[in-house]
C-alpha positions as CSV (number, residue, x, y, z in Angstrom):
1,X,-34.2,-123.6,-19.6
2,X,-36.4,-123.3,-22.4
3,X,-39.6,-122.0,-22.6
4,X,-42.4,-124.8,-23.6
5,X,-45.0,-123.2,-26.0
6,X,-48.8,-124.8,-26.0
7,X,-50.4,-123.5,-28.5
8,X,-52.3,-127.0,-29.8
9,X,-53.3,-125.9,-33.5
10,X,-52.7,-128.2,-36.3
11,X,-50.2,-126.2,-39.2
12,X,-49.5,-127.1,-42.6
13,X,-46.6,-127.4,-44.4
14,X,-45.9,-123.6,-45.9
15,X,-46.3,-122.2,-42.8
16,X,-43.9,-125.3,-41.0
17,X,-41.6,-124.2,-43.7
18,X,-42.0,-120.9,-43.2
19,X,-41.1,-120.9,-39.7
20,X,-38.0,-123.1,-40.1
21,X,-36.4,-122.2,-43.1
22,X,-36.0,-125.4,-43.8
23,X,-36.8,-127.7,-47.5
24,X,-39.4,-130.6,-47.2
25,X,-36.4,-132.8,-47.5
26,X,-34.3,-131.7,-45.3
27,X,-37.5,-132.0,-42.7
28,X,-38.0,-135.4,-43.8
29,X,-34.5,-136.4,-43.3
30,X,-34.4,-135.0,-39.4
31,X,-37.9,-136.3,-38.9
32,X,-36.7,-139.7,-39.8
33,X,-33.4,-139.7,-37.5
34,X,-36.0,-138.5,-34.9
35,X,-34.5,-134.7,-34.9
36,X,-37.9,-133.0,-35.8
37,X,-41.4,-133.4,-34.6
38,X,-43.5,-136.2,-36.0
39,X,-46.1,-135.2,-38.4
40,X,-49.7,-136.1,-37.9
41,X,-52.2,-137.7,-41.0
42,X,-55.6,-135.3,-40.2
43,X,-57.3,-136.8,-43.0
44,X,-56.5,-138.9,-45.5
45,X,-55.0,-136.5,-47.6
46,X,-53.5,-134.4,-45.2
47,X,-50.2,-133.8,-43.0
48,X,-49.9,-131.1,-40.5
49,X,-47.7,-130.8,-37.2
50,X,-48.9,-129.2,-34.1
51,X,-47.5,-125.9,-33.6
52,X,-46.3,-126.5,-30.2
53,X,-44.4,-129.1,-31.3
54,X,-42.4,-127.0,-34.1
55,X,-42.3,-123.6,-31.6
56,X,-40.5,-126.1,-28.9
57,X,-38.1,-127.4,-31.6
58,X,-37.0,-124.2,-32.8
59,X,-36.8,-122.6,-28.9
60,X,-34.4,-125.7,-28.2
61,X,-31.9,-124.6,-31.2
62,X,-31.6,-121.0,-30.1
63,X,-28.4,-120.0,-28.1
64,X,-28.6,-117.1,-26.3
65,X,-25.7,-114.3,-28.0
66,X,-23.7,-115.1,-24.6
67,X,-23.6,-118.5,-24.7
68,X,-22.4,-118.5,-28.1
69,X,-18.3,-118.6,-29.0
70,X,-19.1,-115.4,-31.6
């Protein structure tokens, strides 16, 4: 079971790519096949994603060493 995170607090994109490793594009790309949280407009110039939403995501890819085949 994985642990579900709550902490509500809008983040912006450095720190979203920060904390996944992953490009802009390569976020784009899984948010569009519906593999990544959606982000959220919180003005009109701005995107952000809650930070719940991105701990969650990363908790759900992590295998535990003894469930892995290494």
């Amino acid at each position: 079971m994985t642990k579900k995170f709550v902490n509500n607090r809008f983040i912006r994109e450095p720190e979203v790519q920060r904390l996944t490793g992953l490009s802009r594009s390569t976020r784009w790309r899984l948010e569009q096949d519906g593999d990544f949280p959606n982000r959220h407009q919180i003005s009109p110039n701005a995107i952000a994603w809650l930070e719940s939403d991105i701990q969650n995501w990363i908790a759900e890819r992590v295998v535990p060493m003894e469930e892995s085949n290494v």
